[in-house]
C-alpha positions as CSV (number, residue, x, y, z in Angstrom):
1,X,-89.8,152.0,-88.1
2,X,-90.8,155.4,-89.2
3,X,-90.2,158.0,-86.6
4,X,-87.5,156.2,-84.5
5,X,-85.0,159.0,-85.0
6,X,-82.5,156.2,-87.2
7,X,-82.3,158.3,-90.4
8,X,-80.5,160.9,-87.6
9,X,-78.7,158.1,-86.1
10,X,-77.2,156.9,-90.0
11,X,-76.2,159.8,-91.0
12,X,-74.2,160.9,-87.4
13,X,-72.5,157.5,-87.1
14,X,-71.4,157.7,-91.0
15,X,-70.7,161.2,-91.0
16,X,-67.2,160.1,-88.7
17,X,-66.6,156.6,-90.7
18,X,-65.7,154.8,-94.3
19,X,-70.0,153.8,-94.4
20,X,-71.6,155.6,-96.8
21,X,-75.4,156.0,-95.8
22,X,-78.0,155.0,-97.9
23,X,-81.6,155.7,-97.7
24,X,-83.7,153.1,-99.2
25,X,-86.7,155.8,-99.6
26,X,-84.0,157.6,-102.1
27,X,-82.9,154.5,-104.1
28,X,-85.8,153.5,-104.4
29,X,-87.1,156.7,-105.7
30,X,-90.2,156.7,-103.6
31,X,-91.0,160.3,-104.0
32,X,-91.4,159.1,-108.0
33,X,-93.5,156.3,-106.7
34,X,-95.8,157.7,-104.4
35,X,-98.6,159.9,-105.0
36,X,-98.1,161.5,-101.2
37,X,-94.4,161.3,-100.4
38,X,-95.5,161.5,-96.6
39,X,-97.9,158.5,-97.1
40,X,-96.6,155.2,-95.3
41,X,-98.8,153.0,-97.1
42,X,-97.5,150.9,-100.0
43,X,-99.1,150.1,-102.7
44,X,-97.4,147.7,-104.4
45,X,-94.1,145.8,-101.4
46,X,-92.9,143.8,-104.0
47,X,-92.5,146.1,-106.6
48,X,-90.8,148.5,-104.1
49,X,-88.4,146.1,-103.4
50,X,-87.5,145.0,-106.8
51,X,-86.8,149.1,-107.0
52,X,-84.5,148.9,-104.1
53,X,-82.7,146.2,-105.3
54,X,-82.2,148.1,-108.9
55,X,-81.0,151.2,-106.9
56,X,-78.4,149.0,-104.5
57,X,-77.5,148.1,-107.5
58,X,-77.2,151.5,-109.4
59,X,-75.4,153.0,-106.0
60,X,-72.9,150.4,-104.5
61,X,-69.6,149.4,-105.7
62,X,-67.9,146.0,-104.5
63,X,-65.9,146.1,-101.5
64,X,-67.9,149.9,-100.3
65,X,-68.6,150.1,-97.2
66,X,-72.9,150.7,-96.9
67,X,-75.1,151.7,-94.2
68,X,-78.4,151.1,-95.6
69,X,-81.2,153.1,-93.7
70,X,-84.6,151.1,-94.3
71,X,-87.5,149.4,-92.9
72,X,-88.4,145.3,-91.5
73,X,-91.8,146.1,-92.3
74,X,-93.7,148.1,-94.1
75,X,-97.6,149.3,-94.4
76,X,-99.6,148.0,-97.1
77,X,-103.1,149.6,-98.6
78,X,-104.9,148.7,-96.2
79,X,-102.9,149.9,-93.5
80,X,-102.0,145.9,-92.7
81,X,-98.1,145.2,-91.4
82,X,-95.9,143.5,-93.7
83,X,-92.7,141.8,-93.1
84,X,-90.7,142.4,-96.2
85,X,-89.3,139.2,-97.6
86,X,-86.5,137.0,-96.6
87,X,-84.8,136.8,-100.2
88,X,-84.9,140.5,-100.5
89,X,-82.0,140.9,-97.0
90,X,-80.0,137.6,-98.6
91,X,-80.0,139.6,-101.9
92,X,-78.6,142.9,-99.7
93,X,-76.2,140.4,-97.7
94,X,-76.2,142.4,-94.8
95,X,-72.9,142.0,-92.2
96,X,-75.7,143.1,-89.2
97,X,-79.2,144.7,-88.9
98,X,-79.8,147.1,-86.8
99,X,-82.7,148.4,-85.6
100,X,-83.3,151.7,-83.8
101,X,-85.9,151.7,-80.8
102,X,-88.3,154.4,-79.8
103,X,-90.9,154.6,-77.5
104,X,-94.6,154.6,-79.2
105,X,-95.0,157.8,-78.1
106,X,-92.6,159.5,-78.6
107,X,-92.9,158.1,-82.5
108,X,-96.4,159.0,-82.7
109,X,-95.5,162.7,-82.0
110,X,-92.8,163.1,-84.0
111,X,-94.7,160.7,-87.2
112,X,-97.7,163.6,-86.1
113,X,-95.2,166.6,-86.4
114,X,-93.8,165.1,-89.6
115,X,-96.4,163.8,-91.5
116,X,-99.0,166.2,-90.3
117,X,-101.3,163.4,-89.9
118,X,-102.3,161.1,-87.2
119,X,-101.6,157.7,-87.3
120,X,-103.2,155.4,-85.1
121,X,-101.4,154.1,-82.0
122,X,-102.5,151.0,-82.4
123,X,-100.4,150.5,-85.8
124,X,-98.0,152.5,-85.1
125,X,-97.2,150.3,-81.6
126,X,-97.9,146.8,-84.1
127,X,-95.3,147.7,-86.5
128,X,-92.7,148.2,-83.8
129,X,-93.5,145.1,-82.1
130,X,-93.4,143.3,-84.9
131,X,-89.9,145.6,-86.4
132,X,-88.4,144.0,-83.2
133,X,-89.3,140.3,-83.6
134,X,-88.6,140.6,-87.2
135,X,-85.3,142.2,-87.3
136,X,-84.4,139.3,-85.1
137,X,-85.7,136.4,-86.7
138,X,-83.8,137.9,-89.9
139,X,-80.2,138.4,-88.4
140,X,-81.0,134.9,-86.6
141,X,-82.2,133.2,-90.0
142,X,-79.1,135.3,-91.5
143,X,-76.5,134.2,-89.1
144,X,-75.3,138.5,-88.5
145,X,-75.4,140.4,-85.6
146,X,-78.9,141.9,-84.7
147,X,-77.6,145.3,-83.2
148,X,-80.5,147.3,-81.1
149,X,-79.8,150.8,-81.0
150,X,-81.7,153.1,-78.3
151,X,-81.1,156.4,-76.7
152,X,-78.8,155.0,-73.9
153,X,-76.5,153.0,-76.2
154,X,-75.2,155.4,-79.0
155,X,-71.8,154.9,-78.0
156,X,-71.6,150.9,-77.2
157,X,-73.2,150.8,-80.8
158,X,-71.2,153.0,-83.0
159,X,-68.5,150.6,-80.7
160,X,-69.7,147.6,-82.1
161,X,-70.5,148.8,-85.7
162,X,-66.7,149.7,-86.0
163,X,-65.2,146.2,-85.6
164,X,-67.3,145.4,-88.0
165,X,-65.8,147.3,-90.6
């Protein structure tokens, strides 16, 4: 979810380890694919995800060591929620998702500060609801470890992440 603080999370928990962080935004060049770089909306999922896959591909050698910092859902045109597809996390083969946790306000000020626009609460509270159930469903449906990271766990989680490397 945008605003969650996990891009900040990533890139402290790799900066002390073998993973290399990854931002899907950058591998998927969205700044090339966007008109507004700060715009959520999507035109196109799919297509974004095919990108993605070409820039894992670009990016990651076998046997690296990846943390790849992206999104369960994503908004479409018309501002709808939309789980990203199945395939697409079998084709990344992930060993766990995580998923970072914020409170909805605390992402709608910090998505406000950002962005400089207002989103409405209303989505912005949908999308992590249904982040959460997803990124569930998917480790579930994946057989990996679904690891929740908050502001009270750091520690317990960069604990767990390293026996899985």
């Amino acid at each position: 979810m945008h605003g969650t603080g996990k891009s900040s999370f990533c890139g402290q928990l790799c900066s002390n380890s073998k993973w290399e962080h990854l931002v899907a935004s950058e591998l998927l060049k969205w700044t090339e694919y966007s008109e507004e770089s700060a715009n959520k909306k999507v035109k196109c999922i799919s297509e974004t995800q095919v990108r993605l896959m070409q820039g894992i591909e670009r990016r990651c050698v076998k046997g690296g060591a990846y943390l790849l910092d992206g999104h369960y859902t994503l908004l479409d045109n018309e501002y709808q929620v939309t789980r990203i597809e199945v395939e697409v996390f079998a084709a990344i083969n992930p060993s766990a998702l995580l998923l970072k946790t914020e409170c909805l306000e605390i992402v709608w000020d910090r998505l406000k500060a950002r962005d400089e626009r207002t989103y409405p609460k209303e989505i912005i509270d949908q999308m992590l609801i249904e982040e959460y159930e997803y990124s569930q469903e998917l480790a579930q449906h994946l057989g990996v470890p679904h690891i929740e990271i908050n502001s009270r766990n750091y520690d317990e989680v960069i604990s767990k992440i390293a026996q899985l490397s």
